[in-house]
Backbone bond lengths (Angstrom), bond angles and torsions (degrees), N, CA, C in turn:
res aa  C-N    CA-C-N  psi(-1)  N-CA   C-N-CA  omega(-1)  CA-C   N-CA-C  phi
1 X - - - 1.451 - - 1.516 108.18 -
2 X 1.663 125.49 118.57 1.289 121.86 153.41 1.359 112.81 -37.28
3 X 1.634 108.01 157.21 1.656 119.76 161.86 1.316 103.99 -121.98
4 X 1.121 112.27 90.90 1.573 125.78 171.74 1.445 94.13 -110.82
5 X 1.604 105.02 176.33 1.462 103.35 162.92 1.258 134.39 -60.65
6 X 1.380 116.82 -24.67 0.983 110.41 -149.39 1.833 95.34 -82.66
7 X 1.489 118.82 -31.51 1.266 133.12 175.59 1.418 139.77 -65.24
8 X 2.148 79.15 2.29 1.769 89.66 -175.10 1.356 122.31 -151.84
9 X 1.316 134.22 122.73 1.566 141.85 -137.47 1.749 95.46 -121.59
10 X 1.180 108.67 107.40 1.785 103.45 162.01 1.483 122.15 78.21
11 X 2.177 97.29 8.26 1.587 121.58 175.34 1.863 97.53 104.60
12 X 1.824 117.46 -24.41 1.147 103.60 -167.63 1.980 110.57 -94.59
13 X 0.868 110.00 164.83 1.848 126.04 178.68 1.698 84.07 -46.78
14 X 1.183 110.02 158.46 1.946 131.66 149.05 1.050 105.73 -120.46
15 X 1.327 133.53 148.31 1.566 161.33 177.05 1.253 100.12 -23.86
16 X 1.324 117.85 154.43 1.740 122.38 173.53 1.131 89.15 -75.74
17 X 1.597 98.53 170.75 1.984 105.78 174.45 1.476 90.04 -105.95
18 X 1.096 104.58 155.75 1.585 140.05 -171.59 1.831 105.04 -24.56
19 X 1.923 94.79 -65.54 1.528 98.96 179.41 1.829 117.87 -66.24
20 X 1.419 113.01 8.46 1.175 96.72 172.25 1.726 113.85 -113.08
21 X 1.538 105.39 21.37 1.561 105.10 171.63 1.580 100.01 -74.51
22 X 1.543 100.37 178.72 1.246 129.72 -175.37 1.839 111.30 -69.87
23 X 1.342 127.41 153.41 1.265 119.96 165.51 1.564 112.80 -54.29
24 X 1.061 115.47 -35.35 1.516 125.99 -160.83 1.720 111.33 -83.12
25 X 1.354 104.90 -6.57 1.127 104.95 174.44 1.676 121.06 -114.53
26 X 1.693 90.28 -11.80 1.626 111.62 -169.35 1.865 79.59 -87.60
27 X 1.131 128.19 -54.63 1.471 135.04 176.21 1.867 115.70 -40.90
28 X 1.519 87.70 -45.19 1.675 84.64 168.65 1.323 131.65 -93.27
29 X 1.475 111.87 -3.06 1.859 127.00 165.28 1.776 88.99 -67.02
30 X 1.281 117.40 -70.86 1.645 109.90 -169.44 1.030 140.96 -36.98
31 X 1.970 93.03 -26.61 1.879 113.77 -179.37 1.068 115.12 -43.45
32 X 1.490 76.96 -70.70 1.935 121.84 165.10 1.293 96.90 -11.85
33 X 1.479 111.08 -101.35 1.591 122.89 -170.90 1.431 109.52 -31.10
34 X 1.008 140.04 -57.70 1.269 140.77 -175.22 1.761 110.08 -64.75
35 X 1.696 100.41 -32.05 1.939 77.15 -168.73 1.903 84.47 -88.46
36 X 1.185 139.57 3.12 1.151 133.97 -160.43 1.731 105.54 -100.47
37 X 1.519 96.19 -46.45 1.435 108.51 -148.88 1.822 96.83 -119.25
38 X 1.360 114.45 -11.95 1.317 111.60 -160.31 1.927 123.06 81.99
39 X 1.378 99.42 174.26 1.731 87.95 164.81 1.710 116.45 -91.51
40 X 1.425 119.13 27.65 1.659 119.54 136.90 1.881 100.93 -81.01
41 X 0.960 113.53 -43.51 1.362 106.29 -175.26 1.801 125.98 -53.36
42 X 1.416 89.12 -44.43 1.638 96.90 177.24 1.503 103.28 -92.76
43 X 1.274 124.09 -0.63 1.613 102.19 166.98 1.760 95.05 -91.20
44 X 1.124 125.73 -57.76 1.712 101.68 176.11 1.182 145.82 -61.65
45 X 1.823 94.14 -0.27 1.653 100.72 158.64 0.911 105.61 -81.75
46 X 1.608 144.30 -43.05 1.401 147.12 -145.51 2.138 101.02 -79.24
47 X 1.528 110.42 -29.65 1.185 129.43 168.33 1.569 122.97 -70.23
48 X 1.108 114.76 -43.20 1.399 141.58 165.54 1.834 107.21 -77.62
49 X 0.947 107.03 -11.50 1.839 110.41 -178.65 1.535 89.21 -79.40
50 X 1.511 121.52 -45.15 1.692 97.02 -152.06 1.645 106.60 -90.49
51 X 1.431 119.58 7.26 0.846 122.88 -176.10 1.944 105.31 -91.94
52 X 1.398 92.93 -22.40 1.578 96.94 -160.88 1.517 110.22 -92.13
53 X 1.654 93.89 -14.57 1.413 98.05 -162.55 1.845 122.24 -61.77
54 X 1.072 97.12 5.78 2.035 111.86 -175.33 1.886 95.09 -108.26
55 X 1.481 114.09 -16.85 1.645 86.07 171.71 1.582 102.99 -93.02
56 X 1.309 95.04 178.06 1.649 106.24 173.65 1.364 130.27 -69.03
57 X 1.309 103.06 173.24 1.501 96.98 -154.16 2.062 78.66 -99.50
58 X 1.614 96.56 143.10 1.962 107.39 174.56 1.892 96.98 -49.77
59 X 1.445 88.38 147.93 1.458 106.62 174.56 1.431 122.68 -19.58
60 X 1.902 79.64 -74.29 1.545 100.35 -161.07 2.302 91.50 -75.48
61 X 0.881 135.39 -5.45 1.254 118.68 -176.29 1.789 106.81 -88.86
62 X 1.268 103.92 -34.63 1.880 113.51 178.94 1.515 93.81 -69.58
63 X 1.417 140.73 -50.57 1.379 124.89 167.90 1.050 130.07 -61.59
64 X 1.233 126.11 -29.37 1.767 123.59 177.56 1.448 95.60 -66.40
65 X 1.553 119.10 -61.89 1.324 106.22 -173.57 1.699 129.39 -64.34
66 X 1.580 109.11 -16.76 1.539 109.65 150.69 1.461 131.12 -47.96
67 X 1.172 104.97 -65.73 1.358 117.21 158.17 1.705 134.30 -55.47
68 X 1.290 97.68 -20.90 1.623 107.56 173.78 2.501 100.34 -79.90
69 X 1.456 84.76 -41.91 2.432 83.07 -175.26 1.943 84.32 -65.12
70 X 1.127 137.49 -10.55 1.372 128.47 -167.34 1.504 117.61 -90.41
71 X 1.310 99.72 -5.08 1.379 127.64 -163.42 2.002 113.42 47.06
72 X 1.783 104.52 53.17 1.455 94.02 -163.56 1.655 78.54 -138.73
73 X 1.422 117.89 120.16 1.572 134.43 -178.79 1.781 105.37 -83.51
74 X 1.280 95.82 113.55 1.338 99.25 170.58 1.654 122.10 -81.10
75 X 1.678 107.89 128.32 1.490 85.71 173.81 1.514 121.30 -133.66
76 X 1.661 116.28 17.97 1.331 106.42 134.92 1.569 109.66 -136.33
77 X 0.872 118.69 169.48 1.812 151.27 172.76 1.228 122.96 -114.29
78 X 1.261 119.13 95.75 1.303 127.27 170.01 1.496 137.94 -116.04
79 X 1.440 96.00 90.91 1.774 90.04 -163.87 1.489 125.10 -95.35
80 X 1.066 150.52 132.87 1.395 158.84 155.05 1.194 103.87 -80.54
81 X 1.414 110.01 164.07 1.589 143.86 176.13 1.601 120.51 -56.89
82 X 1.207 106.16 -30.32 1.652 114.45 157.63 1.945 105.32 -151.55
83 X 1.256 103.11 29.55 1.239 77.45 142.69 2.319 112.67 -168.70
84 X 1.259 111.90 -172.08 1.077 94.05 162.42 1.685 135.06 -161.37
85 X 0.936 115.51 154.16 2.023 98.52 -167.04 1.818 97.42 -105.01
86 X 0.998 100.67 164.08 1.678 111.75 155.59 1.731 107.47 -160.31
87 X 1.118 112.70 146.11 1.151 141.65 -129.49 1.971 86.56 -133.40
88 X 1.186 117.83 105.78 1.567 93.61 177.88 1.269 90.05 -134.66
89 X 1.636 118.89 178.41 1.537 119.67 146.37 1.317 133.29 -126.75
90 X 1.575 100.09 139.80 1.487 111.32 -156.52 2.064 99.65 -103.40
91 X 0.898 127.30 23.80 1.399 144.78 178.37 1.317 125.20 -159.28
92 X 1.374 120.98 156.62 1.373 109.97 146.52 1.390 131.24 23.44
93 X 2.001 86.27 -107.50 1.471 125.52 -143.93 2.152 70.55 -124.58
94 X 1.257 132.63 52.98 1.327 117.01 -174.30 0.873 132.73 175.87
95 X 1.455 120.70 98.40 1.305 170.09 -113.09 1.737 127.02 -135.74
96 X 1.566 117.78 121.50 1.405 105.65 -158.17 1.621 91.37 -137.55
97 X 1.228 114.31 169.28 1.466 117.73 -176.61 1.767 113.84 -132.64
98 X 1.087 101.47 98.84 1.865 92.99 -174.14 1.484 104.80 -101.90
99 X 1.599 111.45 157.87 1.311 99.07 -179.88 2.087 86.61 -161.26
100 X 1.648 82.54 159.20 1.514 106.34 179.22 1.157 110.17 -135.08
101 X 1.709 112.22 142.66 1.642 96.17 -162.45 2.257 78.06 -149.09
102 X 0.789 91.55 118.00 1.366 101.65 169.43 1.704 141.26 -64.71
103 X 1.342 118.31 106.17 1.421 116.28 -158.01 1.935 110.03 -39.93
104 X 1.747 95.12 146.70 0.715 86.49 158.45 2.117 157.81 -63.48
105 X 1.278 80.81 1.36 1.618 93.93 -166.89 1.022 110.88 -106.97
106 X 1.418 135.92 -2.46 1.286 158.10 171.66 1.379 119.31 -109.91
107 X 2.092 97.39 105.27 1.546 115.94 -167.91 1.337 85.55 -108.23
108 X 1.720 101.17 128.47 1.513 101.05 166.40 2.046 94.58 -150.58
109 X 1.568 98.36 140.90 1.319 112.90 161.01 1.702 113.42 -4.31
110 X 1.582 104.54 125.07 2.312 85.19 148.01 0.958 130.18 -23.00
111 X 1.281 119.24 -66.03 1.600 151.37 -159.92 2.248 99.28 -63.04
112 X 0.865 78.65 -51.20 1.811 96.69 176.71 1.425 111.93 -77.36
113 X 1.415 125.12 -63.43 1.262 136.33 155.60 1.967 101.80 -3.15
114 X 1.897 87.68 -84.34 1.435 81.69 -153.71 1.721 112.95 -84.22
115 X 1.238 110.15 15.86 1.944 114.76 139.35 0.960 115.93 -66.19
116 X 1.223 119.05 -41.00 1.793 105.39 -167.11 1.390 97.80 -87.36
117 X 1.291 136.86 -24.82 1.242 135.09 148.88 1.801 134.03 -24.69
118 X 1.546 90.03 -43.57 1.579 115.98 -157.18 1.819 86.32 -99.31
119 X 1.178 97.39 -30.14 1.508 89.08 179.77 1.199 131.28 -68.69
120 X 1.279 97.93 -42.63 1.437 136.13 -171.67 1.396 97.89 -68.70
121 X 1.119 130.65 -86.78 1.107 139.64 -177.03 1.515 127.82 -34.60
122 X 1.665 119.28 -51.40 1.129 135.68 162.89 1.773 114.34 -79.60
123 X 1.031 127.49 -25.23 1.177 128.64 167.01 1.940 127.22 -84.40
124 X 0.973 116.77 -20.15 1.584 133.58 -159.02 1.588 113.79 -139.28
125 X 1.646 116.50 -75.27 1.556 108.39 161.36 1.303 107.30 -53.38
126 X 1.077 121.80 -112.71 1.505 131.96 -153.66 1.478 118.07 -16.55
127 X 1.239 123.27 -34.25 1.516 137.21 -161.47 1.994 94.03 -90.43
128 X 0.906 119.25 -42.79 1.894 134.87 155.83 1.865 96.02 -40.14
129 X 0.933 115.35 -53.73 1.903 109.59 -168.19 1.377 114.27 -85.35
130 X 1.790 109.88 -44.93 1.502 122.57 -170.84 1.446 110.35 -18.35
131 X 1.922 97.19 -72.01 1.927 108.34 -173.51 1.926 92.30 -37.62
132 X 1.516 108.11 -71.53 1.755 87.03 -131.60 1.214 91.37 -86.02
133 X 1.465 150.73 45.59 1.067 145.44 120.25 1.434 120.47 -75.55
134 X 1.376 133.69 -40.30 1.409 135.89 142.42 1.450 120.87 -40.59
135 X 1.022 121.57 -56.59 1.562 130.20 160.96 1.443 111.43 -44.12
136 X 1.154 139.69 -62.58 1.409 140.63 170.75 1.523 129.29 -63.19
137 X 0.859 91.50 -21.63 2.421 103.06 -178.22 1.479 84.76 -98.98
């Protein structure tokens, strides 16, 4: 990801846009459509994909797949209104809980919100735990 402005809210990254997720996740939006919608469903997502592909990718989908290049499986998601946890595991039997919660004095858009979220979180928390969870497993 460039760091231009346009890619960065409050100094931190914002969410990839849509066309820059993974196959494996663009593969599991289609499932979706199909076990949801049928194959009318996944042909008007697949129609609706090239239109979408310049917004961002949903919160919780730009973090799973952060955490998925980290090789660390997330297995819950919990988001609030300004803020959010995920819960992944980095072992075994071993399990950590990070979370970003957004100042109070800072009103920004949904859309903005959950960048500075994504930023925050993947840029600032998570990078705070990495060592002594590596250090400890």
């Amino acid at each position: 990801m460039s760091s231009n402005q346009e890619d960065l809210i409050q100094g931190l990254h914002r969410r990839p846009h849509i066309a820059d997720a993974s196959s494996s996740a663009i593969i599991g939006a289609i499932a979706l459509g199909l076990l949801t919608g049928g194959l009318g469903g996944a042909l008007i997502g697949g129609v609706a994909g090239g239109a979408l592909a310049n917004q961002r990718q949903p919160l919780e989908m730009a973090l799973r797949e952060y955490f998925k290049n980290l090789n660390l499986e997330v297995v819950f998601f919990y988001p609030a209104p300004r803020a959010v946890k995920v819960t992944f595991r980095y072992g075994e039997n071993a399990y950590w809980t990070v979370e970003s919660v957004m100042p109070d004095h800072l009103y920004l858009s949904p859309d903005d919100t959950a960048d500075w979220l994504y930023g925050n979180l993947t840029g600032i928390e998570l990078p705070k735990v990495l060592p002594l969870l590596r250090r400890a497993s």
